[in-house]
C-alpha positions as CSV (number, residue, x, y, z in Angstrom):
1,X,172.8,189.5,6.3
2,X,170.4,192.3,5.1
3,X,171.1,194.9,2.4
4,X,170.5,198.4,3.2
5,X,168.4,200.2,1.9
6,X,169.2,203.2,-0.6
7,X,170.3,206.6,0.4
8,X,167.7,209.4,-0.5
9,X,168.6,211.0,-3.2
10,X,167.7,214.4,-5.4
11,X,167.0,214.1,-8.5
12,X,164.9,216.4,-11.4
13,X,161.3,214.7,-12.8
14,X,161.8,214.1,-16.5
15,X,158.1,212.7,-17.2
16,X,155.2,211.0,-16.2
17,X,155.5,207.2,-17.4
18,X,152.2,205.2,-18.6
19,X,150.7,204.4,-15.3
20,X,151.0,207.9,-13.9
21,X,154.2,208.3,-11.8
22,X,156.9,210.7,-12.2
23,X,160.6,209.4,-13.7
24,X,163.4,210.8,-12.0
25,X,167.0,208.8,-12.1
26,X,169.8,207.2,-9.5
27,X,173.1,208.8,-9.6
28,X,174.0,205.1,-11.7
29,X,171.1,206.1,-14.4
30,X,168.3,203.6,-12.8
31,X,165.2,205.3,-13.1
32,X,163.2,205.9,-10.1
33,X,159.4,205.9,-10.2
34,X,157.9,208.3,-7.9
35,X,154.1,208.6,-8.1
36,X,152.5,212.1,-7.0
37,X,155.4,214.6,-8.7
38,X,155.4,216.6,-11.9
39,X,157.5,217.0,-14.8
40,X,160.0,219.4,-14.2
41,X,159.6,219.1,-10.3
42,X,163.1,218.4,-8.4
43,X,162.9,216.0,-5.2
44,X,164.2,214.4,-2.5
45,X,163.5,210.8,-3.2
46,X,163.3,207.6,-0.9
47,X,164.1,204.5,-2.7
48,X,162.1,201.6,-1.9
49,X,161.8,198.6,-4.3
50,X,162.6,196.8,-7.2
51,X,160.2,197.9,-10.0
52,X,160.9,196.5,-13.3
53,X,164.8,197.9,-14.5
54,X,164.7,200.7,-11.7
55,X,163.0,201.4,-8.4
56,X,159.9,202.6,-7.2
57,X,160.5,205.8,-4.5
58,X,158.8,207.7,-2.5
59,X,159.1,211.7,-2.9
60,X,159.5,213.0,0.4
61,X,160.0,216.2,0.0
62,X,159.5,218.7,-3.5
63,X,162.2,220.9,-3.4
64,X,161.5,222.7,-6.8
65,X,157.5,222.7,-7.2
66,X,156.3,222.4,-10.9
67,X,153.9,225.9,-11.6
68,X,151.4,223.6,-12.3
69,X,150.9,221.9,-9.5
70,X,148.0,222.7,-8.0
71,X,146.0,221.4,-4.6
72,X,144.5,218.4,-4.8
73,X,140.4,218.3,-3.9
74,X,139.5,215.5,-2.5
75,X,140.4,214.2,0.8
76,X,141.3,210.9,0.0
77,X,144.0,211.8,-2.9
78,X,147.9,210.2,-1.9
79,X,146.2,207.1,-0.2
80,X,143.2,206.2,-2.5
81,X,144.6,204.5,-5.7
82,X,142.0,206.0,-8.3
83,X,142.5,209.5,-9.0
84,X,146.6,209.8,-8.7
85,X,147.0,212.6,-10.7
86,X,145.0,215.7,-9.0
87,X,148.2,217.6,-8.1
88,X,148.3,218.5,-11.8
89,X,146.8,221.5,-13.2
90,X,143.8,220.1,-15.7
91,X,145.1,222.2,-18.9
92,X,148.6,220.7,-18.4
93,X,147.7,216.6,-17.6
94,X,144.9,216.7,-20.5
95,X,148.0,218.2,-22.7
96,X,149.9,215.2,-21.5
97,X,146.7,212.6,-22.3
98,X,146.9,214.1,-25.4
99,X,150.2,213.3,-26.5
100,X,150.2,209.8,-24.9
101,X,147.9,209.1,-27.9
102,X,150.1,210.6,-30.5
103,X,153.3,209.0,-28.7
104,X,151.3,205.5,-29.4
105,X,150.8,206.7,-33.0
106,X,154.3,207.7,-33.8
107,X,155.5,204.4,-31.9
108,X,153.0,202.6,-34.2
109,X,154.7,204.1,-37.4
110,X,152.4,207.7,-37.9
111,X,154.9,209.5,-37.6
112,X,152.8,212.4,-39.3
113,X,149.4,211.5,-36.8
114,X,147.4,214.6,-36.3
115,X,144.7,214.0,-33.4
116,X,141.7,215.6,-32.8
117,X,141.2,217.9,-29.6
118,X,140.9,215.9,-26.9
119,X,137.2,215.5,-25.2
120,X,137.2,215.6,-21.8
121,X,135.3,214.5,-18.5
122,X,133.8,216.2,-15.6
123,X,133.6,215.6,-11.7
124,X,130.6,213.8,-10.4
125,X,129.7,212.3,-14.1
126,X,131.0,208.7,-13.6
127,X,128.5,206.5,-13.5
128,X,130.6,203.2,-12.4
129,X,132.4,202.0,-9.8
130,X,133.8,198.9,-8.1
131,X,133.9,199.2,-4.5
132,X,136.2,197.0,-2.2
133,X,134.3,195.9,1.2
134,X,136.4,193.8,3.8
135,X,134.7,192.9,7.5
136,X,138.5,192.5,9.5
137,X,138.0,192.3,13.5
138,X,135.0,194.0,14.1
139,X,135.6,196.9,11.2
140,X,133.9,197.2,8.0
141,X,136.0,198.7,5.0
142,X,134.1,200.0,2.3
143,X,135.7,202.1,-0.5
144,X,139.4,201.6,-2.9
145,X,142.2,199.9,-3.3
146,X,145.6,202.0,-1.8
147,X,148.0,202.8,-4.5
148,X,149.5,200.0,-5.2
149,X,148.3,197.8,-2.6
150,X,145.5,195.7,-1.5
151,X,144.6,197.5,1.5
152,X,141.1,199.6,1.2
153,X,141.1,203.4,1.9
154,X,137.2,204.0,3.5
155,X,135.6,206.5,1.1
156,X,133.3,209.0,2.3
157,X,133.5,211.4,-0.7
158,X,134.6,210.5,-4.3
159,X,134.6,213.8,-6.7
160,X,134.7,211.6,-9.9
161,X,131.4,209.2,-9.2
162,X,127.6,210.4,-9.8
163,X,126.0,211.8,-6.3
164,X,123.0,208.9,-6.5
165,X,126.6,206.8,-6.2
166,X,127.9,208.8,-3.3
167,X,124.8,209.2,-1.6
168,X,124.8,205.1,-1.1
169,X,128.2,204.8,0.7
170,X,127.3,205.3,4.2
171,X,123.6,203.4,3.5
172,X,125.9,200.6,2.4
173,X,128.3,200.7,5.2
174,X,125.8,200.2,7.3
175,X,124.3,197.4,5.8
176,X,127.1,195.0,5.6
177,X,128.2,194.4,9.2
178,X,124.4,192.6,8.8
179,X,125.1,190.2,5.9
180,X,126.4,187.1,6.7
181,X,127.3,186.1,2.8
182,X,130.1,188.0,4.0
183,X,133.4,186.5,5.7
184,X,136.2,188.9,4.9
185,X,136.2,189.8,1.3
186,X,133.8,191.4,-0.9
187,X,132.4,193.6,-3.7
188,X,130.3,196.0,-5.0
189,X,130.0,197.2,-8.4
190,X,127.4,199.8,-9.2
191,X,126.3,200.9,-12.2
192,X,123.9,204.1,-12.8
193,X,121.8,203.2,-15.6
194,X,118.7,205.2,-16.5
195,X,116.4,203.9,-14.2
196,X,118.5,204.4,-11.3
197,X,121.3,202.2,-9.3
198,X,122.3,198.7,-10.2
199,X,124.1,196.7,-7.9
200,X,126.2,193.7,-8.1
201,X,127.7,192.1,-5.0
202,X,129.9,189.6,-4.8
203,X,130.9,187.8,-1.1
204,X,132.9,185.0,-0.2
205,X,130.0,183.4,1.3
206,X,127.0,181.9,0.2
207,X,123.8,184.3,0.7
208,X,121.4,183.1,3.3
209,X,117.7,183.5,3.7
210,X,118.0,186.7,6.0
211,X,120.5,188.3,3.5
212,X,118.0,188.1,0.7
213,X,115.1,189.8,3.0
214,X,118.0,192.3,3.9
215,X,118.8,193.3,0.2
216,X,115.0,193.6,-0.8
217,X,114.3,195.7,2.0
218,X,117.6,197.9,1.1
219,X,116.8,197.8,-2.3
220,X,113.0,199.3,-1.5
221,X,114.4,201.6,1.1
222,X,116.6,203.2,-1.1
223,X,114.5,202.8,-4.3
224,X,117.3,200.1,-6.4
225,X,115.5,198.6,-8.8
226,X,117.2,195.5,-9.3
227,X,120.6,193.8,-6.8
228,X,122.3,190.9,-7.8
229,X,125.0,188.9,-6.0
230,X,127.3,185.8,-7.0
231,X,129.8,184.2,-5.1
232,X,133.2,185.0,-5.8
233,X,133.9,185.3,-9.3
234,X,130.6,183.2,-9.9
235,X,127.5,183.7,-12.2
236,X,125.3,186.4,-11.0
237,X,122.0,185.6,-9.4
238,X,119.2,188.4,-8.7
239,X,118.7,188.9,-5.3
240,X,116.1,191.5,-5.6
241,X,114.4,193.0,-8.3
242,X,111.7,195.6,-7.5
243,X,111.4,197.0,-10.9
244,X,112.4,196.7,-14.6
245,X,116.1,198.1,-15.4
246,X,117.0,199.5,-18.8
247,X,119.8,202.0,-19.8
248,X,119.6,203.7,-23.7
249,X,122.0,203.4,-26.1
250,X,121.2,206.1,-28.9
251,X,117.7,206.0,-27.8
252,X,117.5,201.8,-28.3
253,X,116.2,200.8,-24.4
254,X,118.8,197.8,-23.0
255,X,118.1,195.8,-20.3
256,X,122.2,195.0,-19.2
257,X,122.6,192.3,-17.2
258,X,124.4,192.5,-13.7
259,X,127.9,194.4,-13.5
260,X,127.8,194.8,-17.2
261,X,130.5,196.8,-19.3
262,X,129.6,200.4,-19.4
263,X,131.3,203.2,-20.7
264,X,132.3,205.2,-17.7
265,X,130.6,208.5,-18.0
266,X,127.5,209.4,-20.3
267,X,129.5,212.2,-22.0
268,X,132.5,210.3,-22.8
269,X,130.0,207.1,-24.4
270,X,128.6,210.0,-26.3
271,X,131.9,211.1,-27.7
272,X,133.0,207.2,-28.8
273,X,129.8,206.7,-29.9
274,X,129.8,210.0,-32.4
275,X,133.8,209.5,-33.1
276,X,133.2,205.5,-34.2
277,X,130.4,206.1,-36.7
278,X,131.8,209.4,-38.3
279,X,134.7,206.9,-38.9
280,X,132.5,204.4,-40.9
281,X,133.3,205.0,-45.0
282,X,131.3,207.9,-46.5
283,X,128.4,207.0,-48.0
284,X,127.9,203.3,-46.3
285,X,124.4,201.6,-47.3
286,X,122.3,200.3,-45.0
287,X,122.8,197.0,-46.5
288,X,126.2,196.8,-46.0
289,X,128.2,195.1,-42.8
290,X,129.8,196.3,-40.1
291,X,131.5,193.5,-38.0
292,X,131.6,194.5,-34.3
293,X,134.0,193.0,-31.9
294,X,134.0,192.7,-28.1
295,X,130.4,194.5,-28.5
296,X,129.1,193.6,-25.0
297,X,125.6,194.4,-24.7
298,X,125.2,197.2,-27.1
299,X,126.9,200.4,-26.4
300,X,128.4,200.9,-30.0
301,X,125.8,198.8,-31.8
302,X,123.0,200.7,-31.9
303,X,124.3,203.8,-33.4
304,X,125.7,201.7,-36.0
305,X,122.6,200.0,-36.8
306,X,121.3,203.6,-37.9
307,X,123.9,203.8,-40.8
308,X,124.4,199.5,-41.8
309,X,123.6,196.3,-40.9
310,X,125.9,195.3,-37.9
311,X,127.1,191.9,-37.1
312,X,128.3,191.9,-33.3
313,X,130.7,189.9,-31.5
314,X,130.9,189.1,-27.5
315,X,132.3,187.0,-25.5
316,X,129.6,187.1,-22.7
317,X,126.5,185.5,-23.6
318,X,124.6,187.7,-21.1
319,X,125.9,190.6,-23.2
320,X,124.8,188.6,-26.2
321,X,121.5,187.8,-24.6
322,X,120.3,191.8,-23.4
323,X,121.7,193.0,-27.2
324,X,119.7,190.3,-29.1
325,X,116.9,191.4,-26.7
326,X,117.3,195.0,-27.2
327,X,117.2,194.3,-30.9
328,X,113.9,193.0,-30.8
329,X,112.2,195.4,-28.7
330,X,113.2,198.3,-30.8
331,X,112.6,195.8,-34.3
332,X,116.6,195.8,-35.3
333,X,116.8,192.2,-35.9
334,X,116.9,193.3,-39.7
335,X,120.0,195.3,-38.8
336,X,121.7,193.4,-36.2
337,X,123.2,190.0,-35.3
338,X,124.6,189.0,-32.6
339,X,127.1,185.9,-31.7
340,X,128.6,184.9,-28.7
341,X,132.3,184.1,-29.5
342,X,135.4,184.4,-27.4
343,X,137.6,186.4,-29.0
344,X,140.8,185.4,-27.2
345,X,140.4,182.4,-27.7
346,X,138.8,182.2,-31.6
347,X,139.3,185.4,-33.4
348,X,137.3,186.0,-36.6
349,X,139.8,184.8,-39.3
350,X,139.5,186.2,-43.2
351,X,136.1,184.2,-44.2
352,X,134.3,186.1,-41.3
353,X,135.3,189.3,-42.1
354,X,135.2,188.7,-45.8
355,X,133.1,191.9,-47.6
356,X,133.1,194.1,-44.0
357,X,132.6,197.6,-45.1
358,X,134.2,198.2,-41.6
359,X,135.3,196.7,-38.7
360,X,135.1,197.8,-35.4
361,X,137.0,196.7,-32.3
362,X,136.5,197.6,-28.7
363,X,139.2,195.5,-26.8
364,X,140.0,195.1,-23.3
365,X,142.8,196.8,-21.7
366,X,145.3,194.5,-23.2
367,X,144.7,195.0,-26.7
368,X,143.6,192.4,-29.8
369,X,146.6,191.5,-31.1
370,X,145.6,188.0,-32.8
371,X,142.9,189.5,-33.7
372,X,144.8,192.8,-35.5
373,X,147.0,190.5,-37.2
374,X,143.8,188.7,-38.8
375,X,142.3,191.9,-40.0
376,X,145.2,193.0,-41.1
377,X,145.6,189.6,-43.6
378,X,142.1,189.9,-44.6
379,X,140.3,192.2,-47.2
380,X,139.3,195.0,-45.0
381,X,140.1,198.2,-46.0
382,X,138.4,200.3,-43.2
383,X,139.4,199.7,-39.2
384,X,137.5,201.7,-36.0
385,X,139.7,201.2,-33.2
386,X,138.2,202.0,-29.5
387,X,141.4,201.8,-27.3
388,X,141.9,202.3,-23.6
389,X,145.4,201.6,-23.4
390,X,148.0,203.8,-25.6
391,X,150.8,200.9,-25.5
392,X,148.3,198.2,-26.8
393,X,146.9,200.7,-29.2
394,X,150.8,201.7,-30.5
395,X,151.4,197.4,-30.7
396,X,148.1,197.0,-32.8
397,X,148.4,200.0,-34.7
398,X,152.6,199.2,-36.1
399,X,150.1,195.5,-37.1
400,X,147.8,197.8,-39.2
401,X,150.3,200.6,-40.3
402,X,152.7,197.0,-41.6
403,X,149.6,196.3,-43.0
404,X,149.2,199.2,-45.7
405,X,146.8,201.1,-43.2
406,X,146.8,204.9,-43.1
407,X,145.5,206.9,-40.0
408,X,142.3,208.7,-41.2
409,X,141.6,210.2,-37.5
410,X,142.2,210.0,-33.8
411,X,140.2,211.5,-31.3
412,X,141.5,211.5,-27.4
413,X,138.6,210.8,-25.2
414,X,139.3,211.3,-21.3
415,X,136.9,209.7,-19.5
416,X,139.3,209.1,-16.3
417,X,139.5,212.3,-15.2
418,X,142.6,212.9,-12.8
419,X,144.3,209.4,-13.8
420,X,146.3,207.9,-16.1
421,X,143.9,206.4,-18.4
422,X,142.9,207.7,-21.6
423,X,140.3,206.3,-24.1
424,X,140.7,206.8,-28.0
425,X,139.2,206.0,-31.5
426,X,141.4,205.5,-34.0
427,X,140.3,205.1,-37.9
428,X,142.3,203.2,-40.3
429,X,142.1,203.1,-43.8
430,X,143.5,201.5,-47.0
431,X,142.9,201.8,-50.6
432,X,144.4,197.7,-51.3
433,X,142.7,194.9,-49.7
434,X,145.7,193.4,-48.5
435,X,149.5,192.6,-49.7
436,X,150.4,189.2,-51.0
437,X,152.7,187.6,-48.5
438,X,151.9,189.8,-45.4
439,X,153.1,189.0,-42.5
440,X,152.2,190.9,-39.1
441,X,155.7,192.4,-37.4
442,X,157.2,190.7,-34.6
């Protein structure tokens, strides 16, 4: 016996939740998740799933249109899964970026957080993306996930990524059909470093002869200086390499190594950048330390190195490897270390961090919460917090804020323009090393 489904229903937007989609409510108080509405907005909405307490919906029809929803630009928006928010006037979903920062704080325990104006991105300025590629009865895919979903949308325009990015979808498409490392299943990631396109493909097959004379001659064609590939989630491998690769982080030249971590536009690494070392304590020496974590191949680093001597933590040892490297070229070694360490697994405990004159964390999307709780029980007295995800940031932050830390400054930094995702740097301060007896809240 089958259950049936839900009635439709009508029911007034509230908010946008974390991840983007409107909140409206069942008649019964569920709430109902319904992605491409507004606040404000009242719908008629489809139920369709389980989703956590309530139920993911579909809006099928907006009876009451917010006044600031506006037509979305690109061709792709409702079925590509990457920018799910274009419906929304810019002034109004930055305003709402802006206060899912200070929401974070307040949860955290700020309840008197002041943020900075919030820096924002431009179209065509991202200079990374993952594509999805899938070979499927005779039709190649190449493009994004669906909302939601593991289906691929084919992308023929995308209004966030650079041109040089856009310019090599169709050059792409057309190479694949002719690759045989590729079953079913693939990947692309690109990055745009300074001396042009760096690809990174990963297959589900192993790269033959012909593939290799393929990718050199695409990589010439199309002047790429360097392609890599790796099977599955393997250890990249270069493929080709026509020329030297290199990307500048406050003018020191890095050589990253494939698919490596990049900010994702040049503006917004700017802003982090000049937000993380107007947070280091005034009047820091050049002899002092700065303990880095989750460095990856340099893009805080180096402007760091221009006020103290930074000691820099990654997990990747290719990372490790391009910043030691980089170090050396631009003669640094004086004023940077670097260590491979996984961080997950063996944070830096009180010795490690013992006379920091700052440290400064750039965690994944899930957050450092071992690794908070040990800073927060050593003698540090100064914290520069890069976070892309407000709910880790307001989880760490209640660590820091239990802790004895004040919020010296937070400055929003949008480089996701027309999704959910928001970047930040936080700065935390205290004028005690530590209290006796802390203990990080549960």
């Amino acid at each position: 016996m089958t259950t049936a489904a839900p009635a439709n229903v009508r029911t007034r937007i509230s908010g946008i939740g974390s991840d983007g989609d409107g909140i409206g409510r069942m008649a019964d108080g569920r709430p109902l998740y319904l992605p491409y509405t507004l606040p404000g907005e009242m719908v008629e909405a489809r139920p369709m799933s389980r989703r956590g307490g309530g139920l993911a919906a579909i809006a099928e029809t907006i009876l009451e249109p917010s006044d600031d929803r506006v037509a979305p630009p690109c061709p792709h928006f409702g079925i590509c899964g990457g920018c799910t928010l274009q419906h929304w006037a810019l002034p109004a979903l930055e305003s709402w970026k802006a206060n899912e920062l200070l929401t974070a704080l307040h949860q955290a325990g700020y309840a008197d957080a002041v943020i900075e104006p919030l820096v924002p991105s431009q179209p065509q300025t991202r200079r990374r993306v993952d594509l999805a590629i899938r070979k499927q009865a005779g039709i190649v895919s190449l493009g994004f996930h669906t909302h939601r979903s593991t289906e691929i949308v084919p992308i023929q325009v995308c209004l966030i990524a650079a041109p040089a990015i856009v310019a090599l979808l169709d050059p792409l498409r057309a190479l694949i059909p002719r690759l045989q490392a590729i079953k079913r299943d693939a990947s692309c990631a690109i990055n745009l470093l300074d001396t042009g396109l760096d690809l990174l493909l990963r297959t589900d097959g192993d790269l033959a002869a012909s593939d290799r004379r393929l990718l050199a001659a695409f990589a010439a064609e199309h002047a790429i200086p360097r392609i890599a590939w790796a099977m599955s989630d393997g250890q990249p491998e270069i493929a080709a390499q026509l020329a030297p690769i290199s990307i500048a982080f406050d003018g020191t030249a890095v050589s990253p190594p494939p698919g490596a971590f990049l900010q994702a536009t040049p503006e917004g690494a700017t802003a982090i950048a000049a937000a993380v070392v107007a947070g280091l304590p005034d009047g820091i020496r050049p002899k002092e330390r700065v303990v880095e974590l989750h460095a990856g191949c340099g893009t805080l680093t180096f402007s760091m190195a221009t006020r103290a001597h930074v000691i820099a933590y990654e997990g990747d040892a290719s990372a490790v490897t391009a910043l030691e490297q980089a170090a050396g070229r631009a003669a640094l070694h004086g004023m940077v270390l670097a260590h491979k360490r996984d961080l997950n697994r063996q944070p830096l405990a009180a010795p490690d961090l013992k006379d920091a004159a700052a440290v400064v964390l750039d965690p994944p999307f899930s957050g450092a919460q071992t690794q908070i709780e040990a800073i927060a029980a050593a003698k540090v007295t100064r914290v520069i917090y890069v976070s892309c995800n407000p709910a880790a940031l307001a989880r760490d932050a209640a660590i820091l804020h239990a802790a004895g830390f004040a919020l010296l400054r937070a400055t929003p930094i949008d480089q996701f323009l027309w999704s959910s995702r928001l970047e930040s740097v936080c700065v935390f301060t205290r004028k005690i090393a530590v209290q006796r007896g802390f203990r990080p809240p549960r």
